[in-house]
C-alpha positions as YAML, in Angstrom:
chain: A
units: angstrom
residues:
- id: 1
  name: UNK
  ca: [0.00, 0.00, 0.00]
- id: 2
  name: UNK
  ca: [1.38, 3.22, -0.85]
- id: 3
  name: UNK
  ca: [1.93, 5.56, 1.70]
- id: 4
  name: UNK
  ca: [0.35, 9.81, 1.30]
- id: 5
  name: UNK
  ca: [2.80, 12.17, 0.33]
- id: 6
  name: UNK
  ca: [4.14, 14.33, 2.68]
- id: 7
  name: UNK
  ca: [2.12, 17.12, 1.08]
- id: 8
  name: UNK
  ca: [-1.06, 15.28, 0.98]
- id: 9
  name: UNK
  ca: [-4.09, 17.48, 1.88]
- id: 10
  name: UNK
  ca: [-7.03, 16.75, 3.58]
- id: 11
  name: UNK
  ca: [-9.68, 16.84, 1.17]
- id: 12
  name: UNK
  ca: [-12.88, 15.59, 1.28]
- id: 13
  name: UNK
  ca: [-15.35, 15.89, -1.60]
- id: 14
  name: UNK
  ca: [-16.32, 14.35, -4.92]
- id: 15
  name: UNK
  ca: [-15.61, 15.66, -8.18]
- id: 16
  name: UNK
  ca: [-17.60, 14.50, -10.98]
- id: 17
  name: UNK
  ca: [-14.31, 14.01, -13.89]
- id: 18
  name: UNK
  ca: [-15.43, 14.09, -17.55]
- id: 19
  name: UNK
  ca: [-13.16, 11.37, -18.26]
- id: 20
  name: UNK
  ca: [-11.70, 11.58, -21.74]
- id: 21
  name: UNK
  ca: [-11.17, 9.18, -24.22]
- id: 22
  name: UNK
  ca: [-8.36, 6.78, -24.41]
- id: 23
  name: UNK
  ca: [-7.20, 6.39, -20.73]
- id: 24
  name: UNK
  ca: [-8.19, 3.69, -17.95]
- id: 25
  name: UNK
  ca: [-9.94, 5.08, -15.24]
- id: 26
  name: UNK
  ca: [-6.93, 4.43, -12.75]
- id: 27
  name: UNK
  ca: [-5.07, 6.57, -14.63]
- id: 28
  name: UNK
  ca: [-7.81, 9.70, -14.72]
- id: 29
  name: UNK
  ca: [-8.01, 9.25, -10.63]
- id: 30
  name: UNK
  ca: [-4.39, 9.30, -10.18]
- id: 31
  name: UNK
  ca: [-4.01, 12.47, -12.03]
- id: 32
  name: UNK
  ca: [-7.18, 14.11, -10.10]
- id: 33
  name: UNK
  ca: [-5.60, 12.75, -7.07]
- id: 34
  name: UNK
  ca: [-1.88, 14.35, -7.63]
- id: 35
  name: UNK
  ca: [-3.17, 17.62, -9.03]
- id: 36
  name: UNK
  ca: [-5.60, 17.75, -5.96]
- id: 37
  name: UNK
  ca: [-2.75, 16.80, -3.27]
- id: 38
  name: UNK
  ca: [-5.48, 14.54, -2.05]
- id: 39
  name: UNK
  ca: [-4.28, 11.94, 0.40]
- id: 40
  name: UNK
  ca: [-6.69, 9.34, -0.57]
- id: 41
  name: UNK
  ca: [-8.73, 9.12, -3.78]
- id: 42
  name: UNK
  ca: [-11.02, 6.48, -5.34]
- id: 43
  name: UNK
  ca: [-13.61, 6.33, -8.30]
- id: 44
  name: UNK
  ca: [-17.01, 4.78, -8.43]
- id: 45
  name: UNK
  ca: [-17.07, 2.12, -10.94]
- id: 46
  name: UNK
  ca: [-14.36, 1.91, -14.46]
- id: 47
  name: UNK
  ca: [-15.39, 3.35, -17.35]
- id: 48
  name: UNK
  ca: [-13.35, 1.28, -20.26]
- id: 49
  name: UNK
  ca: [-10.62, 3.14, -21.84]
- id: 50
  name: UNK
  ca: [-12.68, 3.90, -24.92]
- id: 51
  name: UNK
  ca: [-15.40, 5.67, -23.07]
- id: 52
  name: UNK
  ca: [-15.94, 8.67, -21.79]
- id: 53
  name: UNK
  ca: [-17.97, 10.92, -19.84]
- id: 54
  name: UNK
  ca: [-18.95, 11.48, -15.90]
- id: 55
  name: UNK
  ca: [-16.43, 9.16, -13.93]
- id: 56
  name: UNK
  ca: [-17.04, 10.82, -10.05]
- id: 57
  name: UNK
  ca: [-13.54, 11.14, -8.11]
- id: 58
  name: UNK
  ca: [-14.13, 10.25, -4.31]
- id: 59
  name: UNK
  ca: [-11.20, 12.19, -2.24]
- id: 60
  name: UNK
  ca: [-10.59, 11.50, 1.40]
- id: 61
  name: UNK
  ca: [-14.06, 10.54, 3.41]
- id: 62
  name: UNK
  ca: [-15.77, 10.55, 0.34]
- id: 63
  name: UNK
  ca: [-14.03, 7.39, -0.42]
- id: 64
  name: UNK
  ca: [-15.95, 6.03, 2.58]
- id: 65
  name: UNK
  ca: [-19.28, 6.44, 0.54]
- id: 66
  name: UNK
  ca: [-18.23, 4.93, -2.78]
- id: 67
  name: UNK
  ca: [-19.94, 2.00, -2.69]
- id: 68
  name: UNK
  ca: [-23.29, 3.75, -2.71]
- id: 69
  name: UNK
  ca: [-22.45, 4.81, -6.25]
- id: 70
  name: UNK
  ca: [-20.83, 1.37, -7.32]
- id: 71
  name: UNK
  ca: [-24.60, 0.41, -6.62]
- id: 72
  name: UNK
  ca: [-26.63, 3.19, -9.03]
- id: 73
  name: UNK
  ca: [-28.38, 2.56, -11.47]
- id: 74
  name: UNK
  ca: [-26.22, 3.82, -14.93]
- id: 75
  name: UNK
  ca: [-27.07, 5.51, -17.80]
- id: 76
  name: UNK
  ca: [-25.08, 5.51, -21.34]
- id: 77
  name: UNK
  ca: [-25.11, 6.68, -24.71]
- id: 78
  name: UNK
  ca: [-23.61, 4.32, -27.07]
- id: 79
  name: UNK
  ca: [-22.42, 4.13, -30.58]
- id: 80
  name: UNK
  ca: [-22.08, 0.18, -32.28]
- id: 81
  name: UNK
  ca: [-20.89, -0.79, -35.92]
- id: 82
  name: UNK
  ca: [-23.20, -3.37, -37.41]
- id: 83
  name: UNK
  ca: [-21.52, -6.26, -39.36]
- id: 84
  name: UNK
  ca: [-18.44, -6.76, -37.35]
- id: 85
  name: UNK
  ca: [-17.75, -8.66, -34.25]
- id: 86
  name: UNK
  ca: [-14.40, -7.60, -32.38]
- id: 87
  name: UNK
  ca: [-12.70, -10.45, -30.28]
- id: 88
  name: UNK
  ca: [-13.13, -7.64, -27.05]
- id: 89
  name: UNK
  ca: [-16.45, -6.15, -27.90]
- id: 90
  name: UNK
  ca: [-15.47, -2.79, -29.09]
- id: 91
  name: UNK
  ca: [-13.07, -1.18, -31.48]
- id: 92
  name: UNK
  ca: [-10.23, -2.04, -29.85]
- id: 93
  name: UNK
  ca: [-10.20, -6.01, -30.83]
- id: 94
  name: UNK
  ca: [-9.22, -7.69, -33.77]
- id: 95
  name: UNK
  ca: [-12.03, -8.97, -35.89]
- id: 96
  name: UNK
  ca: [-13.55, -12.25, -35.39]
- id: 97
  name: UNK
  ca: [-16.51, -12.38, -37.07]
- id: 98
  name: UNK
  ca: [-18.69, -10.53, -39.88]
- id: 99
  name: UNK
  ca: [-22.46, -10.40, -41.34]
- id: 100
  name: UNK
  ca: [-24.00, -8.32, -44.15]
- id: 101
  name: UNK
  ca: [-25.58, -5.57, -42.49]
- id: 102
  name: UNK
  ca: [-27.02, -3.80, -44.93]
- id: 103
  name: UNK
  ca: [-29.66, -6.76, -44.23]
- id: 104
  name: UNK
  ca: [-31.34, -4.85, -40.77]
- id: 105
  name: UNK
  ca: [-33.45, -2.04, -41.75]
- id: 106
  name: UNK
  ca: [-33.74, 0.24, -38.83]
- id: 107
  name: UNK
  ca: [-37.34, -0.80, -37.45]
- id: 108
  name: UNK
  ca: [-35.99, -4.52, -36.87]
- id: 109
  name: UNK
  ca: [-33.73, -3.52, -34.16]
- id: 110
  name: UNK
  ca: [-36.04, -1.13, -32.78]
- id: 111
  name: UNK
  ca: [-38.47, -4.06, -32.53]
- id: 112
  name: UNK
  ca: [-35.34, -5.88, -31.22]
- id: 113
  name: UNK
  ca: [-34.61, -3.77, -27.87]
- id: 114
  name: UNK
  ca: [-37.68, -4.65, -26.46]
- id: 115
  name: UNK
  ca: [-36.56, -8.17, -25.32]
- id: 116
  name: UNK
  ca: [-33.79, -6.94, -23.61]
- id: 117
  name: UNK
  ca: [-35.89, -4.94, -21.07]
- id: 118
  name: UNK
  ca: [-36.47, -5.54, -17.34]
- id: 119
  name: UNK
  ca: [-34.71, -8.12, -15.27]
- id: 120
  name: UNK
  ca: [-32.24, -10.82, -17.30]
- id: 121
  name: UNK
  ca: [-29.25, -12.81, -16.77]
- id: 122
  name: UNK
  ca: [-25.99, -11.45, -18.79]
- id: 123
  name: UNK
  ca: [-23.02, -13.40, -19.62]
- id: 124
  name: UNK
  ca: [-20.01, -11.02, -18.70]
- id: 125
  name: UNK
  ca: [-17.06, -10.73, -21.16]
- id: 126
  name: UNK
  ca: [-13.93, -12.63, -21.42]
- id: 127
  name: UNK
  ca: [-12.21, -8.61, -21.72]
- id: 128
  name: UNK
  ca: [-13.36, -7.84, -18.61]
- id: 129
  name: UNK
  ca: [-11.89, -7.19, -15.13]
- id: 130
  name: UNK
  ca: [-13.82, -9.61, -13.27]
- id: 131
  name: UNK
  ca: [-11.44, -12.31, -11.58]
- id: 132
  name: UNK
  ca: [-10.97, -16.11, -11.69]
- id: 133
  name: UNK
  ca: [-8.83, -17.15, -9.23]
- id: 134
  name: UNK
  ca: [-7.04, -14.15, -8.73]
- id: 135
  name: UNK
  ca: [-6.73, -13.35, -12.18]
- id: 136
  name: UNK
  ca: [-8.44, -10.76, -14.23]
- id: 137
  name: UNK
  ca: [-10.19, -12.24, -17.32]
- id: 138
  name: UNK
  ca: [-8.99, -10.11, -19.58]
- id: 139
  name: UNK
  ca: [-5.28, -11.32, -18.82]
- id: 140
  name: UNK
  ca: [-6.72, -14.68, -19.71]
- id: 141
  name: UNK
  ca: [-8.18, -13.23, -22.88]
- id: 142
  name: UNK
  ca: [-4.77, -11.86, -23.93]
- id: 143
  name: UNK
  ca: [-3.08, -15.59, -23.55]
- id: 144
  name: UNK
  ca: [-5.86, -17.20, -25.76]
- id: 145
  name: UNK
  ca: [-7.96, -18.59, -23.15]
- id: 146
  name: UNK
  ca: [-11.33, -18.63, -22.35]
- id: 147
  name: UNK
  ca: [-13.28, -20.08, -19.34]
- id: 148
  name: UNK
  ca: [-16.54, -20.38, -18.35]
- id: 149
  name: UNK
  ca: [-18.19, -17.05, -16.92]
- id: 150
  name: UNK
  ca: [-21.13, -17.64, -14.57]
- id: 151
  name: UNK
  ca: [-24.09, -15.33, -15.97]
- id: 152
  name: UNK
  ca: [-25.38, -12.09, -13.67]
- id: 153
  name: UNK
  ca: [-28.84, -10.58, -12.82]
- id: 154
  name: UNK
  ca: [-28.85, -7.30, -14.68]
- id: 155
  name: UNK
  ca: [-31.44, -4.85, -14.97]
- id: 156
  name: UNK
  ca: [-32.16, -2.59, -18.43]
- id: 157
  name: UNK
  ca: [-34.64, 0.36, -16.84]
- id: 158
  name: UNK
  ca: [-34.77, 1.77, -20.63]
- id: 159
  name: UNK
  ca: [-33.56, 1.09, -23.91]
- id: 160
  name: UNK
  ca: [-34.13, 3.31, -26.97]
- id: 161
  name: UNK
  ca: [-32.78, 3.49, -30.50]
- id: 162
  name: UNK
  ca: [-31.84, 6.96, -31.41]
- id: 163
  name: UNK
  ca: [-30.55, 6.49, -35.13]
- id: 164
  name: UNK
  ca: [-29.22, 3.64, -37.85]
- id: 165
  name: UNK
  ca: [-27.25, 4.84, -40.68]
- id: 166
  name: UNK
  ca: [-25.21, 3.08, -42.93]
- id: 167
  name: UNK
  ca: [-23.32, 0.11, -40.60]
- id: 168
  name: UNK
  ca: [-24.25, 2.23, -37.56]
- id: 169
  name: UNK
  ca: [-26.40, 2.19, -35.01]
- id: 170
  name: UNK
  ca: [-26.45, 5.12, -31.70]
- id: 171
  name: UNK
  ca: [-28.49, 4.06, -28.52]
- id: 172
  name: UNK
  ca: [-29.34, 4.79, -24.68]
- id: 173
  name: UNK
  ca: [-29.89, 2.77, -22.19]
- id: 174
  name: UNK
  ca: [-30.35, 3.16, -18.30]
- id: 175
  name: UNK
  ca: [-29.10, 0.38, -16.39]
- id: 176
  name: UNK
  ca: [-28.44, -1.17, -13.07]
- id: 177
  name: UNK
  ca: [-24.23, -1.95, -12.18]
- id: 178
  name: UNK
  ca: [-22.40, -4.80, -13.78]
- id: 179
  name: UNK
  ca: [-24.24, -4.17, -17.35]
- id: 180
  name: UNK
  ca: [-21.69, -4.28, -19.63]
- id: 181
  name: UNK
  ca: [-23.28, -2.25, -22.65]
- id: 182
  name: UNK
  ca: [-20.03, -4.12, -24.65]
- id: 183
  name: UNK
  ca: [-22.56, -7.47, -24.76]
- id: 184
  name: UNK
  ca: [-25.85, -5.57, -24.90]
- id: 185
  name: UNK
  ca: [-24.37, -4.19, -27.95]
- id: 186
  name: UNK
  ca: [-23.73, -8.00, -29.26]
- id: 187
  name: UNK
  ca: [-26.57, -9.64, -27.92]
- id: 188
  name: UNK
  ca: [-28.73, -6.59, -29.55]
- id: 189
  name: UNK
  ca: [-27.31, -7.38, -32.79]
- id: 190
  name: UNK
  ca: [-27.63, -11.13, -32.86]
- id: 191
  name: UNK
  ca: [-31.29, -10.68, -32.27]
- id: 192
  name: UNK
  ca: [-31.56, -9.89, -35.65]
- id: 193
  name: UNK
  ca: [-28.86, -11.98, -37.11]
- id: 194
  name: UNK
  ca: [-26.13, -9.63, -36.92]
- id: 195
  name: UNK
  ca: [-22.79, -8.80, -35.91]
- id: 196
  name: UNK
  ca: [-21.55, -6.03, -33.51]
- id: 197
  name: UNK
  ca: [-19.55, -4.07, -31.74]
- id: 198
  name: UNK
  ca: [-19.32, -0.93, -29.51]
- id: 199
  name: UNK
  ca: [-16.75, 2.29, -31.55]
- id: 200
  name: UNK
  ca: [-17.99, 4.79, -28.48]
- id: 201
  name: UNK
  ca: [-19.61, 4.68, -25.22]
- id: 202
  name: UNK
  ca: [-20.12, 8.07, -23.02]
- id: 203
  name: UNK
  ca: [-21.63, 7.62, -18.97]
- id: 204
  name: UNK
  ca: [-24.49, 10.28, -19.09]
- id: 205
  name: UNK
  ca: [-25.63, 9.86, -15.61]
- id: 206
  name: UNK
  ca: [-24.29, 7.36, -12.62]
- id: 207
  name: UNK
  ca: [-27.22, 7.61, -9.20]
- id: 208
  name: UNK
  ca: [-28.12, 10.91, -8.97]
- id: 209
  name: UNK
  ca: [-25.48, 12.61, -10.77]
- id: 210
  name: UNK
  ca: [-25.47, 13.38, -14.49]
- id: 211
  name: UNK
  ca: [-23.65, 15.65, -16.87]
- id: 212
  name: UNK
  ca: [-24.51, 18.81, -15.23]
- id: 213
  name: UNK
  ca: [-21.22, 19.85, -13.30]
- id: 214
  name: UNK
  ca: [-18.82, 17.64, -14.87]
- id: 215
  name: UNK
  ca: [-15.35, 18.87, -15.50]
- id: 216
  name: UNK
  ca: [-12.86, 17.37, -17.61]
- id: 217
  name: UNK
  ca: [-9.32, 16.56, -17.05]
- id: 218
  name: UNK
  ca: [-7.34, 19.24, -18.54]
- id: 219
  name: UNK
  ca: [-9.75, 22.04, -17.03]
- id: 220
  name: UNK
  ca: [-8.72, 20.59, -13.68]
- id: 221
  name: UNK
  ca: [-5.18, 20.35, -14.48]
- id: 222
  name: UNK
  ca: [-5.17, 24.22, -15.48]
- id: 223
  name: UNK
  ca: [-6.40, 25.28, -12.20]
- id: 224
  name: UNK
  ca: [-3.11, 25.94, -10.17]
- id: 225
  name: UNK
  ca: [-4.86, 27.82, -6.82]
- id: 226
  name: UNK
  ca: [-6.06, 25.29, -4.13]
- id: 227
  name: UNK
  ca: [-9.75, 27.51, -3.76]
- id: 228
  name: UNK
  ca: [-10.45, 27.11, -7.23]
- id: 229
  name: UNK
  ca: [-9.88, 23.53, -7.02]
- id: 230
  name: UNK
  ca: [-11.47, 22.82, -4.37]
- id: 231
  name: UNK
  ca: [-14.42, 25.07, -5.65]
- id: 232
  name: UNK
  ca: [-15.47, 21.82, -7.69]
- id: 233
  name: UNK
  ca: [-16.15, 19.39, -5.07]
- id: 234
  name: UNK
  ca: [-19.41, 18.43, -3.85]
- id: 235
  name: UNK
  ca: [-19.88, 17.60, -0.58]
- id: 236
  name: UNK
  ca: [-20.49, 13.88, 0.44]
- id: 237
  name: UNK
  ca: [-24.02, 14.60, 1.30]
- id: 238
  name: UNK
  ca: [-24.48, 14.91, -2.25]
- id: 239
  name: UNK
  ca: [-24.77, 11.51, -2.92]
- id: 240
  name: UNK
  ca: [-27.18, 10.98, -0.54]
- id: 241
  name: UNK
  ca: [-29.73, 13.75, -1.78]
- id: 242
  name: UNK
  ca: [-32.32, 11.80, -2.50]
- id: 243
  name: UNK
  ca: [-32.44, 9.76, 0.75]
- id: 244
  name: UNK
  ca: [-34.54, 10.44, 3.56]
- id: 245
  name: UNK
  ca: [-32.67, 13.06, 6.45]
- id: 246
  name: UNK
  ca: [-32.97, 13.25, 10.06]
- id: 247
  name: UNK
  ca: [-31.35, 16.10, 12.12]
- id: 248
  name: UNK
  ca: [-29.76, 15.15, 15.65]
- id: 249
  name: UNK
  ca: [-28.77, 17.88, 18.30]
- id: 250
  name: UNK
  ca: [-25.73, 17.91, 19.84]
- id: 251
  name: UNK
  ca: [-26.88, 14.94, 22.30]
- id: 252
  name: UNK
  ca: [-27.68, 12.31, 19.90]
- id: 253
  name: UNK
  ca: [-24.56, 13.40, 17.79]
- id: 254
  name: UNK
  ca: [-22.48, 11.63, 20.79]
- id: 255
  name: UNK
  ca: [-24.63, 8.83, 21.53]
- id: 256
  name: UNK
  ca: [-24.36, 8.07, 17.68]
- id: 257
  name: UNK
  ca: [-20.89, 8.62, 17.12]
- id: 258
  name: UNK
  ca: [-20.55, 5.59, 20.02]
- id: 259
  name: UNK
  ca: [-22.29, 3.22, 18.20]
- id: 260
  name: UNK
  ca: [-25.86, 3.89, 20.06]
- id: 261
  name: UNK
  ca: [-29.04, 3.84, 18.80]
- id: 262
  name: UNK
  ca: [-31.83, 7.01, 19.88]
- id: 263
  name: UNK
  ca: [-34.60, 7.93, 19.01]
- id: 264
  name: UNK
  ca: [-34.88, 11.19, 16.88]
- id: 265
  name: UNK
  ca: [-38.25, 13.43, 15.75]
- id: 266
  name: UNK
  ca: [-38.71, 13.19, 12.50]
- id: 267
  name: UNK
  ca: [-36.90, 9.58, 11.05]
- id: 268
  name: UNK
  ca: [-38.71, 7.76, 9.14]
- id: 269
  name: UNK
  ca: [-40.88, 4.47, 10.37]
- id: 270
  name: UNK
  ca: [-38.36, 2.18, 8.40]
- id: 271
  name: UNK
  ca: [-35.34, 1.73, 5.95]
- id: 272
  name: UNK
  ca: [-32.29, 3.85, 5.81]
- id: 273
  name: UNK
  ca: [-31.15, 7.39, 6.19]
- id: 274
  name: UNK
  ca: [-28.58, 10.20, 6.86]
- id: 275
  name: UNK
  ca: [-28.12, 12.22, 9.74]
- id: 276
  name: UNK
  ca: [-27.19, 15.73, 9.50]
- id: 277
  name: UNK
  ca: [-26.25, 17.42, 13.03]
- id: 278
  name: UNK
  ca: [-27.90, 20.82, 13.48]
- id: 279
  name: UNK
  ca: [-25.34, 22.44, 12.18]
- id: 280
  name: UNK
  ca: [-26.32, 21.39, 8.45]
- id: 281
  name: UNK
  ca: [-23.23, 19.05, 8.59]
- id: 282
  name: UNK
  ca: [-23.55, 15.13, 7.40]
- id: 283
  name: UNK
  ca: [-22.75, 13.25, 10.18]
- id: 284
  name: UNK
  ca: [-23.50, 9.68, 8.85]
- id: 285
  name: UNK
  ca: [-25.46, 7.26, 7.42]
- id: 286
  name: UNK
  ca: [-28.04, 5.25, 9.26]
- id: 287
  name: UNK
  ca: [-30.79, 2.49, 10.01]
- id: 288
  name: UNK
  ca: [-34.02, 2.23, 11.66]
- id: 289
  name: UNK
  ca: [-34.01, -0.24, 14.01]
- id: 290
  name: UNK
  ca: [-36.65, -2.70, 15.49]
- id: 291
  name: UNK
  ca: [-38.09, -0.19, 18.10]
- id: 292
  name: UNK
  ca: [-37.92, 2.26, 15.74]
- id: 293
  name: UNK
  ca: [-34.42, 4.26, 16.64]
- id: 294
  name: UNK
  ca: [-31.56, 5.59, 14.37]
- id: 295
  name: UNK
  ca: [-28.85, 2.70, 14.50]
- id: 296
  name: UNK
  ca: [-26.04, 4.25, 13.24]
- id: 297
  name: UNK
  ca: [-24.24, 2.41, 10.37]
- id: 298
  name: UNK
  ca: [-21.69, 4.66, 8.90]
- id: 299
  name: UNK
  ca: [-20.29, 7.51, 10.95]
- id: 300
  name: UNK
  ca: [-17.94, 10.21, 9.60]
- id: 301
  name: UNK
  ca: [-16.21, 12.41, 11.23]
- id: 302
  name: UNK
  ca: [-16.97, 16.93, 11.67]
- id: 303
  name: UNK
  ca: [-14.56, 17.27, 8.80]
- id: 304
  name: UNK
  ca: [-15.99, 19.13, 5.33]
- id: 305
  name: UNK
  ca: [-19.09, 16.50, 4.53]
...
């Protein structure tokens, strides 16, 4: 594990990176990360090096909430070639494969992207970074192997077909996690006899976050004055703005910071939620219990939140 530089600043916020084209997502956080000063970083699910678009940057506590984003729901707008099938599922792969498209008028695959809606199990890539024992597929890919990949529930909340030209065809779809819009992109195609596979692929919105207030690499990179920078953070209760909020006084505050439950005016009957003290600040994230108290779940500490 690496150890913070000595100039690493306490920062804690999310910025919501544009990511551009033609880098891995590692790469885009370790750049925000350096140019930030930020001691710890983390993103919220890869984007593929081909893809681009709203990649959020967790720095310091943020990186405590991540996983509430690695859960959204997705949306994408993609971009696929009809009559080719790449050995990786996008442009990036040599060719394995090829059909006469000029066979599927545009209504057919319209017609088409209604089977894929709703609940479905999805066979994940052999160019993927899912693991088999220990390994990452795709390094499996790149020896010539392939090995049996267990299929996963995915869910497609909305799939439209927004244009078919020539060999081409441009679509959105709105997702849950582990979709990989790679094999939508193939399985869409070989529901009408065709070959396929993705030339572009932009994240439009991830949770409750979309392209509003993204801000891409080299913008960030330009910005030299720590205020400035840290002008484009959102605060970690961002990603909880849709949740249901309690407020606890100073009182509660302690009892929940030490791991005990209390009952507060104003939770809900049920589920989860955040607590803000009554300051405004986020304090953390919360149950309620079987009597009907605030268990508290995740607690931060009275940093920026």
């Amino acid at each position: 594990m690496s150890r913070p530089r000595r100039d690493a600043r306490a920062v804690d916020g999310i910025v919501l990176l544009d990511k551009p084209a033609g880098m891995t997502s590692n790469a885009a956080l370790q750049r925000v990360k350096r140019h930030f000063r930020a001691a710890k970083a983390g993103h919220t699910g890869s984007l593929d090096p081909i893809a681009t678009g709203l990649l959020p940057i967790c720095l310091g506590q943020a990186t405590r909430v991540s996983t509430y984003l690695l859960d959204a729901d997705k949306r994408y707008r993609a971009v696929a070639q009809l009559g080719v099938r790449t050995e990786t599922g996008d442009c990036e792969g040599e060719v394995i494969a090829r059909s006469d498209h000029a066979l599927v008028p545009a209504a057919a695959l319209a017609r088409a992207a209604t089977n894929f809606l709703g609940r479905q199990q999805q066979v994940p890539p052999m160019y993927s970074a899912l693991k088999r024992q220990g390994v990452p597929l795709y390094k499996l890919a790149r020896q010539g192997l392939e090995v049996a990949r267990e299929p996963r529930e995915i869910h497609i909340h909305d799939l439209r077909l927004l244009s078919c030209e020539a060999d081409c065809f441009e679509f959105e779809v709105s997702c849950s996690k582990g979709t990989y819009i790679r094999t939508l992109a193939e399985d869409w195609a070989a529901a009408v006899g065709q070959c396929a596979h993705l030339v572009s692929l932009r994240r439009l919105e991830l949770g409750g976050f979309g392209e509003t207030g993204m801000v891409g690499l080299e913008a960030i990179e330009a910005l030299q004055d720590f205020t400035a920078l840290d002008a484009l953070m959102l605060p970690l209760a961002a990603v909880f703005a849709d949740w249901p909020s309690v407020i606890a006084d100073a009182a509660s505050v302690f009892h929940l910071s030490h791991g005990q439950a209390v009952k507060l005016v104003g939770a809900p009957e049920h589920g989860r939620l955040v607590v803000f003290d009554d300051a405004g600040q986020l304090r953390g994230i919360a149950v309620i219990d079987a009597e009907g108290r605030v268990a508290p779940r995740r607690w931060f500490g009275s940093g920026n939140c």
